[in-house]
N, C-alpha and C positions, 0 to 999 in steps of 0.2 A: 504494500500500500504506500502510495507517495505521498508527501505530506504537500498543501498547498503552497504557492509560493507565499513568499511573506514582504509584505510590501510597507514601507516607512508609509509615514503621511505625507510625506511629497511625493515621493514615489504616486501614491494613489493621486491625489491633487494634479499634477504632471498629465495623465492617462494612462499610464505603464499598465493599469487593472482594466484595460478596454479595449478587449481584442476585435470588439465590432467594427471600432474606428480603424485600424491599423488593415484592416481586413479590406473594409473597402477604399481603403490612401493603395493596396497593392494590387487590385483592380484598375484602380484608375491608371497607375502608374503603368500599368501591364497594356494599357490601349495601345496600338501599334501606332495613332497618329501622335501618341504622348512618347513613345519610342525612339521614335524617325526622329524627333527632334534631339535628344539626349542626343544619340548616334551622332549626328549630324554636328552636334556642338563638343562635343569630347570626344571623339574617335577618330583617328587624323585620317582612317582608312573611308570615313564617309562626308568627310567636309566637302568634298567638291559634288557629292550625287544629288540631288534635288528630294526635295522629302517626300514627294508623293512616288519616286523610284523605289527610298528605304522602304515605304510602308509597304507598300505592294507587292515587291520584287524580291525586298533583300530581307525581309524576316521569313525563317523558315517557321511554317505551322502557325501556331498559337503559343503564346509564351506562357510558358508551366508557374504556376502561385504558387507558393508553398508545398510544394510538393514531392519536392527529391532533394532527400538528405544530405550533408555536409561530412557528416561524418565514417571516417576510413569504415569498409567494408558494408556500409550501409546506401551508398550512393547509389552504386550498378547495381545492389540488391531491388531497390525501390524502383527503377526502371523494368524490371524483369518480373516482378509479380504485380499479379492486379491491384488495381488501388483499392476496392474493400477486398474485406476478408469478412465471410457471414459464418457466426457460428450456430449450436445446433437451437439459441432462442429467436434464431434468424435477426439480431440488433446487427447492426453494419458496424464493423470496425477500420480504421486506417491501421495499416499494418506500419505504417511512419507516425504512427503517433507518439509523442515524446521525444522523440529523433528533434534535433537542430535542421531546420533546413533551408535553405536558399527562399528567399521573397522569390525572384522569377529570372527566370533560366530560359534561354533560348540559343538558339544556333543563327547566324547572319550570314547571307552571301556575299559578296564584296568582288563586282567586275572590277577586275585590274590585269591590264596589260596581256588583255584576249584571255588572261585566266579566271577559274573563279574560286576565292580565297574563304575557308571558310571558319567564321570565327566563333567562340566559344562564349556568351556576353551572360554577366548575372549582373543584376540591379537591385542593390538593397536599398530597404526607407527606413530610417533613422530618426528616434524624435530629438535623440540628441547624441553629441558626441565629446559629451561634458564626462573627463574622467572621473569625476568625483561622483557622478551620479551612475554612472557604469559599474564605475569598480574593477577598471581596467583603461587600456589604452586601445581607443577601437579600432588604428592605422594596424594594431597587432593582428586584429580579431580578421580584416583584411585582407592581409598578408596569406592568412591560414585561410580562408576560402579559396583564394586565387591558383593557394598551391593544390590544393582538392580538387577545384579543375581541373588541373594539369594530370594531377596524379592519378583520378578517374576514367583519365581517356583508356586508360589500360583493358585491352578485350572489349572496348567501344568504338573509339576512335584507329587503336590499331592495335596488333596483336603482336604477340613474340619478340622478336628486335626491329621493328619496323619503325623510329621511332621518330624518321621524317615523315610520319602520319601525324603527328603530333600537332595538334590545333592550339593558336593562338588562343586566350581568354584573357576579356574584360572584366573586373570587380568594379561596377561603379558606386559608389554609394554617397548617395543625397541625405542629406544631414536639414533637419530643420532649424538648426540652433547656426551658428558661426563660434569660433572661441573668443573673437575680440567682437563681435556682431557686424562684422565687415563679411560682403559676401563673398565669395571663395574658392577656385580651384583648383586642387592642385593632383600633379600626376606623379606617379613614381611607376618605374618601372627598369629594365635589365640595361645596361649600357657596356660598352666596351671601352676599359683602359686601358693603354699599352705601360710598363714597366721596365721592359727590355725591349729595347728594337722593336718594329712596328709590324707584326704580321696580324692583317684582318680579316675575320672570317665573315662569312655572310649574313646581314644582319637579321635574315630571315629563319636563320640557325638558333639566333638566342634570344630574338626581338618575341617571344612565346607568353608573357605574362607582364598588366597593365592595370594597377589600381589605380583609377579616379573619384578623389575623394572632393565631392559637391559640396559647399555650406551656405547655406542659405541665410542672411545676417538681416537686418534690418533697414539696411540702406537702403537708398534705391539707383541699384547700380543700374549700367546702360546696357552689360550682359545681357541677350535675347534671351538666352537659355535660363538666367537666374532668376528673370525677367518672367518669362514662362513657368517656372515653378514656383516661384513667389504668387504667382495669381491662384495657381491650383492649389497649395500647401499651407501657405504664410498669410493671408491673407484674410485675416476671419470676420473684419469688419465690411466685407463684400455678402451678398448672397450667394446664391447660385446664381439667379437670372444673371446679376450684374456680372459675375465672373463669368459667365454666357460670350455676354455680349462683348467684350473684352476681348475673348480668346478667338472670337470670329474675327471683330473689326482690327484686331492691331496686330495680331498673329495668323488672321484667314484660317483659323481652324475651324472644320466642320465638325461639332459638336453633334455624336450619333446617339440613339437614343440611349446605349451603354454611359455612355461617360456620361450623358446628363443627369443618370439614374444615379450612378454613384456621387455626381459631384453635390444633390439633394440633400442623398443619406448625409453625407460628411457636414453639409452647412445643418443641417437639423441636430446633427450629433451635436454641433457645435463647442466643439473641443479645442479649437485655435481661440477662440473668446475666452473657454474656460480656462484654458495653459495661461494666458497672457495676463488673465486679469489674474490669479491664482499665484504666481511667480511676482508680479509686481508687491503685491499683499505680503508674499514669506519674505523678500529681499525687504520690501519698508519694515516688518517688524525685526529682522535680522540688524538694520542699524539702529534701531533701537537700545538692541543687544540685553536684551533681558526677555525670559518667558511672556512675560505678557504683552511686551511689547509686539512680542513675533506674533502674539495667537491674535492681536488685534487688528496686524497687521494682513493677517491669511483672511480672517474676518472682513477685513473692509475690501480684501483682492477679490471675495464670494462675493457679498452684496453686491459690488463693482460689475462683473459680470451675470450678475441675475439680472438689474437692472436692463443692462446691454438689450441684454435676452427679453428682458422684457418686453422693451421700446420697440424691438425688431418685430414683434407680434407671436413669439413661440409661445406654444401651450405651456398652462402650468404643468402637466405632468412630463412634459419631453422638461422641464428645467429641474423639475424634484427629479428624475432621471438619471440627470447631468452631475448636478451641482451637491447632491444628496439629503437637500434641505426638503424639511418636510412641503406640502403641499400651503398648509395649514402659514407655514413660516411666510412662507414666499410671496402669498397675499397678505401676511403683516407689512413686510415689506414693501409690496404693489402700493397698497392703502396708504404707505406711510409718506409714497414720494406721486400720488394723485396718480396711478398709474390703476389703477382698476376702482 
């Protein structure tokens, strides 16, 4: 028997305890027109192809959510059997359940130079990439996906010693936070130094593994692409309609009925109101710097966001939902500031 996870009170306050939200942030992100773009802004392999080619052309399939494990000997397992498993009360189980597994995984074709190159791309959504709220360093956590990649092509991608079958792989991972709240990209990836004398191998030999790590800050940078997920992600004082109308008129996205469905759920969830207003509240009673100061502080980050919520027109029950304030509170509240 596992014990549940255990979550701080910021931890919960943050969303770390709502997997609904995070569930459909990896839907959206998984849209192929919300793809094409990433691609097209970090990937040097698709800067030049036009984004209605990526979408169409250069994603293979449908990109897999949460569905194939990261970890050794459980990756190619999860590929190779069915994804439920029914036992004899006939309830459906995931045979990857509790398995760590990749947000969404795909394969990309890539014309170049009459060939066609094909790359190995996982995209993570992150709420934050704050060590202190982690409990690690998440460039680390990176690293070891990218090499899982690589190392899973084994009996997939090629067999035996064939190990020029070996497919390039992307880690990208979009980060909602920034460290300094400046927005942010940065690459790492395999380079060649010379030491002694200069002999160079081909850079298509070692050029096999590419973390790009996204942050998304506060600014407002002139980045298309930070630009673009700041509308979708960061952005909680918009609607949906408004972020609609946004991602058509400035970015010409054709907003299908999928992505409008999810980008609903996510404004209803309303969880970028409730993180913003909730952090500002722990950080004002944090300078306080005494217990009471902090709880009054978390206190006035709630109300701050109920309100929000309120004015925008959300039901009392999606806000006692949210926020976890009784029903019964939250009309004290309404009442208190001529709002019902």
């Amino acid at each position: 028997m596992t014990s549940s996870p255990s979550f701080t009170l910021e931890d919960l306050l943050l969303g770390y305890a709502n997997p609904a939200y995070d569930q459909h942030a990896k839907r959206l992100l998984a849209q192929k027109d919300v793809v094409a773009r990433i691609l097209k802004g970090v990937v040097p392999e698709f800067h030049h192809i036009d984004l209605a080619t990526i979408a169409n052309q250069c994603i293979e399939g449908e990109p897999e959510i949460g569905a194939i494990p990261v970890d050794m000997d459980k990756t190619n397992a999860a590929r190779q059997m069915p994804k439920e498993l029914r036992g004899d009360n006939t309830e459906s189980a995931s045979p990857t359940e509790g398995w760590i597994r990749f947000d969404i995984l795909f394969h990309a074709i890539v014309p170049q130079s009459g060939e066609r190159i094909t790359l190995i791309v996982n995209i993570e959504a992150q709420k934050t990439q704050s060590h202190s709220r982690l409990g690690y360093a998440l460039l680390r956590r990176a690293i070891y996906y990218a090499c899982r990649l690589i190392s899973s092509q084994k009996e997939t991608e090629f067999t035996k010693s064939n190990y020029d079958d070996i497919k390039k792989v992307y880690s990208i991972w979009i980060c909602m936070d920034a460290p300094d709240e400046k927005s942010a990209i940065n690459v790492y990836d395999m380079q060649e130094r010379h030491l002694l004398h200069i002999t160079k191998a081909e850079k298509n030999h070692y050029d096999l593994l590419s973390i790009i790590m996204i942050y998304l800050g506060a600014d407002n940078s002139s980045n298309d692409l930070i630009r673009f997920l700041n509308v979708l992600f960061r952005d909680a004082a918009k609607s949906a309609a408004e972020k609609k109308k946004i991602l058509e008129s400035e970015f010409d996205l054709d907003i299908s009925s999928d992505m409008e469905k999810e980008m609903n759920t996510m404004c209803n969830l309303s969880e970028g109101i409730f993180e913003q207003g909730i952090v500002q509240g722990i950080e004002q009673g944090r300078e306080q710097g005494i217990a009471q100061g902090r709880e009054q502080g978390i206190a006035q980050g709630e109300s701050g966001m109920i309100l929000s919520m309120l004015r925008k027109g959300y039901d009392l029950t999606s806000i006692a939902d949210i926020s976890q304030w009784s029903i019964n509170k939250i009309e004290q509240l309404a009442k208190a500031h001529h709002l019902l």
